[in-house]
C-alpha positions in Angstrom: -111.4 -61.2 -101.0 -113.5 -63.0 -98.4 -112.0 -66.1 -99.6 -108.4 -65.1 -99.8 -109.1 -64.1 -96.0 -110.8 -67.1 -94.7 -107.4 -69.3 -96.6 -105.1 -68.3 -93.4 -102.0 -68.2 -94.6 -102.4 -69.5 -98.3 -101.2 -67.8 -101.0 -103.7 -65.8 -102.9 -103.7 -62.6 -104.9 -106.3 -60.1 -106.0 -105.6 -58.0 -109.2 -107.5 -54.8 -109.7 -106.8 -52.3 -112.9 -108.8 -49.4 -114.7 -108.2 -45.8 -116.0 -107.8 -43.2 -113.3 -110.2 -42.2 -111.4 -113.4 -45.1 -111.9 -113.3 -45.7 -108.5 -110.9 -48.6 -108.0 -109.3 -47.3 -104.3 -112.6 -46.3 -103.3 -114.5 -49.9 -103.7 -111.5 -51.9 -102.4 -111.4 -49.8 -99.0 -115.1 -50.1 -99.1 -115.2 -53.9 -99.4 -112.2 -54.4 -96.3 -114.2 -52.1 -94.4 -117.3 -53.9 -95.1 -115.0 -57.1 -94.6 -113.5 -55.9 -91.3 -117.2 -55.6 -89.7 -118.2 -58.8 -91.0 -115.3 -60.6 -89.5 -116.0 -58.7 -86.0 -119.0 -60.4 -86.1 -117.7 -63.4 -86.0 -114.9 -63.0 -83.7 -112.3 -63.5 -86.3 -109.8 -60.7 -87.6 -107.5 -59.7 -90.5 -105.0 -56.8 -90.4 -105.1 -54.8 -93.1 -102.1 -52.3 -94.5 -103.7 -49.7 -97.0 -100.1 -48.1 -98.9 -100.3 -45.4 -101.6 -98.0 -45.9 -103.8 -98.8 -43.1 -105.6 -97.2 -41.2 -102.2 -93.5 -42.9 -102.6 -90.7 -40.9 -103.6 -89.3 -44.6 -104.3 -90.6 -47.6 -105.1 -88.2 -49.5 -102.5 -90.3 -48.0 -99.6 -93.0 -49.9 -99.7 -91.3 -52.6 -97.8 -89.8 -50.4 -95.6 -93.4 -49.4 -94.9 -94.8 -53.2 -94.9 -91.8 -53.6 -92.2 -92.8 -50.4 -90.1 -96.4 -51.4 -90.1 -96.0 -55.4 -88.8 -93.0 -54.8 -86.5 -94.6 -51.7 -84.9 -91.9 -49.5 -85.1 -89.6 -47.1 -87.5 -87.5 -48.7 -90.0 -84.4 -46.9 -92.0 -84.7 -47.6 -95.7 
């Protein structure tokens, strides 16, 4: 993840499956909050956007929640 940071604007992806309940949502917000401090440290930054998609009546509004949370303000659909 570090890594996929530090690239600034490169493309890079991060894939992360299991069976329900192993843990997978808590370790990732662990890590990018253990990332986040890090970065403080050294004056540098990321913005992270945590969605649950298990939340979403509908697929589609995930990017209408991307949209919301870069533009700073609501979207319509």
């Amino acid at each position: 993840m570090k890594k996929g940071i530090d690239g600034r604007g490169s493309s890079s992806s991060l894939y992360i499956s299991g069976m329900p309940g192993t843990g997978k949502t808590a370790t990732t917000l662990e890590v990018i909050r253990n990332l986040i401090a890090q970065f403080k440290r050294t004056r540098k930054s990321f913005e992270f956007i945590h969605i649950n998609a298990m939340s979403l009546t509908n697929p589609n509004l995930v990017y209408t929640i991307l949209a919301e949370k870069i533009l700073g303000r609501r979207m319509n659909p």
